[in-house]
N, C-alpha and C positions, 0 to 999 in steps of 0.2 A: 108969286115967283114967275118972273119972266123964263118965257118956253125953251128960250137958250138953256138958262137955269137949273130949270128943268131935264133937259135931254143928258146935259152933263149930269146930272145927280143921277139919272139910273143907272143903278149896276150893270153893267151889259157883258153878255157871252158872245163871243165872235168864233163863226165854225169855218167862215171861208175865206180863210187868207193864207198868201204863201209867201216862204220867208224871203225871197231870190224879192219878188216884187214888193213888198215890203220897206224894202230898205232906203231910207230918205236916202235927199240927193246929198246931204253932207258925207252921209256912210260910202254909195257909190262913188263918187267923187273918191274917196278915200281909197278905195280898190281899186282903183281905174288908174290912179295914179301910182301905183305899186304896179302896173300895166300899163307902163304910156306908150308904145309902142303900138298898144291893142284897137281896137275899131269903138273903144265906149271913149268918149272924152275927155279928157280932163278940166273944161270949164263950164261951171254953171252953166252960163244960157247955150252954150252948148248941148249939152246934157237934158235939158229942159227941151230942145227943140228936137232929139232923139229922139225924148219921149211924147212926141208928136205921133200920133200911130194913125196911118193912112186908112189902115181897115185892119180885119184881125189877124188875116197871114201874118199883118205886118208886127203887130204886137208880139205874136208868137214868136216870131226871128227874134227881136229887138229884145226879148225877155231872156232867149236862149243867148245872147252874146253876155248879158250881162251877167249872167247867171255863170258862164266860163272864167270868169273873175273870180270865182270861189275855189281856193285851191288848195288850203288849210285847214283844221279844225280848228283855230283861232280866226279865220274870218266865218265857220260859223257860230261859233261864240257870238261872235260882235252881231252878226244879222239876229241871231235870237235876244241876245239882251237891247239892244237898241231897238226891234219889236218891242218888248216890253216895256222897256223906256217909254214910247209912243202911245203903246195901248194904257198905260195908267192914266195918261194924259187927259184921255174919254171917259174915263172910269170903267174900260175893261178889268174884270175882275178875273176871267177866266176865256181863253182861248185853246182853240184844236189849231195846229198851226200844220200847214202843210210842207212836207218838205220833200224835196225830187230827189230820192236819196240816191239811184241809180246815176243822177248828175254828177253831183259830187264826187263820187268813187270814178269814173271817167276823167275826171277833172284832177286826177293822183290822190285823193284824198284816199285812206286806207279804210276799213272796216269800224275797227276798233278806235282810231282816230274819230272819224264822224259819230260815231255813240257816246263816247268821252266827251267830246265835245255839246255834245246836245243835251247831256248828263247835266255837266257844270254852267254850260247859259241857263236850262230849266230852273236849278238851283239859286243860279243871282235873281235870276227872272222874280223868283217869291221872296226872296230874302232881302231883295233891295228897292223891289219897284212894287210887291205885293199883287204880282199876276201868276194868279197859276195855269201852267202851261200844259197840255198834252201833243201826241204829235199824229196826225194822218200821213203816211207814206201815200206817193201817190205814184202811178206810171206815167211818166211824161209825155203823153202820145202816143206817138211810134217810134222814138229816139230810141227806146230799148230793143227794136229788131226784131223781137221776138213776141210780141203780142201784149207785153208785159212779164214775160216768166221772170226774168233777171229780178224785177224790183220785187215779188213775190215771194219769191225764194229769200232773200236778202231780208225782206220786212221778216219772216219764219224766222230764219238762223240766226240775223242778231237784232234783233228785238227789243230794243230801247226800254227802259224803263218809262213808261208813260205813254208807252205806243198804242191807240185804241183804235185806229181806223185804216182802211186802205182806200185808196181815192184813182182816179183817172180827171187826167187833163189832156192840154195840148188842142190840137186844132182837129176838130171835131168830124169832117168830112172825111178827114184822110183816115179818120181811126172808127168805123162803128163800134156799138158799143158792144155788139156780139163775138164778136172777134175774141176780147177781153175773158170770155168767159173762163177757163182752165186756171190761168190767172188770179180771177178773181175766187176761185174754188181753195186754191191753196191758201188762198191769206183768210179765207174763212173756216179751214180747216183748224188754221192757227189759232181763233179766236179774234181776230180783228172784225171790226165793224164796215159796212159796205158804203163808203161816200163817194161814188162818180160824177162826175158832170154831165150833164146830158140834157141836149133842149137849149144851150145857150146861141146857139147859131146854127141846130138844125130841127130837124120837124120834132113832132110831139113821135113820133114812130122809134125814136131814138131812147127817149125818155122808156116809151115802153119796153127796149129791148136794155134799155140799164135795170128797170123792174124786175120783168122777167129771165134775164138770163143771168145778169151779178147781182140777181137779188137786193139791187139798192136797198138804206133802211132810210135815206136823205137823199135827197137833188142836190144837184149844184147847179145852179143858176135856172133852169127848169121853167124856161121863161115862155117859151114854146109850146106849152101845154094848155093854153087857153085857148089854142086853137083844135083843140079835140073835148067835146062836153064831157065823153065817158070818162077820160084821162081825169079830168079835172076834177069829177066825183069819187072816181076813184082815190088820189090822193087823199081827197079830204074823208073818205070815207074810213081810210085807213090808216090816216093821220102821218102818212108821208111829207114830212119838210121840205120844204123848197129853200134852198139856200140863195136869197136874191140881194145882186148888189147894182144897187141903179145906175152909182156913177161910172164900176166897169163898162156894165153894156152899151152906153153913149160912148165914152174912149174909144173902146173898141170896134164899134157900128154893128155892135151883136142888135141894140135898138137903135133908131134913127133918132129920137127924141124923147123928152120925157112925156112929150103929149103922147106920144104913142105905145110909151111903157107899159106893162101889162101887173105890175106891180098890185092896181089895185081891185082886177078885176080876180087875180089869185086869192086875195085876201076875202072879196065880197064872195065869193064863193067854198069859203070856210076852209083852206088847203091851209095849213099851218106854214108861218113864211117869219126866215131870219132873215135879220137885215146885218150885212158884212161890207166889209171892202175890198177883196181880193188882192187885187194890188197897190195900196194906197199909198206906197212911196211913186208909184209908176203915175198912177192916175189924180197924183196933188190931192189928196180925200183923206177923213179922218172917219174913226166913226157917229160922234159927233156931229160931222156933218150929215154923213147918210140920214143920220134919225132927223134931222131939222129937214132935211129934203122932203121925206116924206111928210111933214107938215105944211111944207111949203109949197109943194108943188105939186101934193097929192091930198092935201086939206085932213090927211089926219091928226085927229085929236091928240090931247093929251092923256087919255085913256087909251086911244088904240094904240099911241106910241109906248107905253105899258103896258101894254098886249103882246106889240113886237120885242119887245125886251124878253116879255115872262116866255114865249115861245122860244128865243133865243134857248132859254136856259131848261126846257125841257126839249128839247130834242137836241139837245149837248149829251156826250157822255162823261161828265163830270161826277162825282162821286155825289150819292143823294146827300148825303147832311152838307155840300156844298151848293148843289140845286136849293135845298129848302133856305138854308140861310139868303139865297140872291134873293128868289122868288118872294122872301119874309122882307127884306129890303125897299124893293120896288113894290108893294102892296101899301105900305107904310109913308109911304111918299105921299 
């Protein structure tokens, strides 16, 4: 079986994507032009040269414009089923998909609209493309004013069916991860799971204070931490995931190259590491590719690429008779 062949046959779990970046250029294009007037384009190579991102500020703006184009719970419809469209494509079988739900409601979408909405894309999501979907609420940075309470409170009171995690993004300087904390206390009150970002574009000292103060139980992107040994033992000692996506942090110049990725020294040092695409409508990427990159430009095997699968799908919080069935899949390969 040629490695292409290969990468597509694994079942893969994807925990760090979000649906605003997600969404191919046919879909945006499609919003945009329901919005011509707006600052997103309405022509391909336009839109392609958009998402040209000078450095991360700039991705961060460039995600929030585009992201103001969702103003319906029919155009989240369309960004979750058209995900899923895409992810069958790879053979995801199961995704956490993130959504800035505090966005949306800003953007007039109502309450009860956006859950409905999210209800019946999950729904086609398995009935038509055969992905099953869960969702992380995340805080968009600092766009909520308030440290994150809005989205917290909100993830609490309506509470999606399928909703497992709470997450933080946005551009990482202006937000430490301490700030977060109160925050992060009420969505863990609720029962949600702890997914932050942190370490994608600042020191490992970040990472620790997503640790220790919101209780991380995953990284997002946690790229940063090779450069502290303790850190580094610590995850793997404790079996903290690092959620890493190679081809963001080039887009974005969170890394400068793939020589200089840190990707494999995470890995050689036993920290358990998914491999996702964050925004793979923004950054041209599938997941498919991601796995053949790491073959390709980081010389892992075909065993470790079925390592990084089997981790995908235990540090997911997918329901275990769905964990055993992937895990039983990709073994079998």
């Amino acid at each position: 079986m040629h490695i292409s062949d290969f990468v597509h046959a694994l079942p893969k779990a994807e925990l760090h994507v979000h649906l605003v970046g997600a969404a191919s250029l046919d879909t945006v294009l499609a919003l945009a032009r329901h919005h011509p007037d707006g600052p997103v384009p309405t022509d391909e190579a336009a839109l392609r040269k958009f998402y040209e991102f000078r450095n991360f500020r700039h991705f961060i703006n460039q995600y929030g414009v585009v992201n103001d184009l969702v103003t319906t719970g029919e155009d989240v419809r369309t960004l979750v089923v058209g995900y899923a469209r895409d992810a069958a494509r790879t053979n995801i079988r199961y995704a956490e998909l993130t959504i800035s739900a505090t966005s949306h409601l800003r953007a007039g979408i109502a309450p009860d609209e956006l859950v409905e909405a999210l209800a019946a894309g999950r729904e086609e999501a398995l009935a038509v493309h055969g992905v099953a979907l869960q969702w992380i609420f995340d805080i968009p940075g600092i766009w909520d004013r308030d440290w994150g309470m809005t989205s917290a409170r909100f993830a609490a009171d309506h509470r999606p069916e399928g909703l497992v995690g709470f997450g933080l993004g946005g551009f990482e300087s202006d937000s430490p991860r301490a700030k977060f904390r109160e925050a992060f206390a009420v969505a863990r009150d609720a029962g949600l799971h702890m997914v932050p970002h942190a370490g994608e574009t600042t020191p490992p000292s970040e990472i620790w204070a997503a640790l220790h103060d919101l209780r991380a139980e995953r990284i997002g992107h946690g790229v940063s931490s090779v450069q502290d040994p303790d850190l580094l033992r610590h995850l793997a000692d404790e079996g903290v995931a690092v959620e890493v996506c190679p081809t963001s942090n080039i887009r974005t110049g969170a890394v400068k190259s793939f020589d200089e990725h840190h990707l494999p020294r995470l890995v050689e040092a036993g920290v358990p590491v998914t491999i996702s695409t964050d925004d793979p409508g923004m950054f041209h990427t599938d997941l498919d590719r991601e796995y053949l990159l790491c073959h390709e430009r980081f010389g892992f095997s075909r065993d470790e690429l079925a390592g990084l699968a089997r981790a995908g799908v235990r540090a997911s919080f997918a329901p275990a008779e769905l964990k055993d069935q992937l895990l039983k899949e990709i073994d079998a390969l």
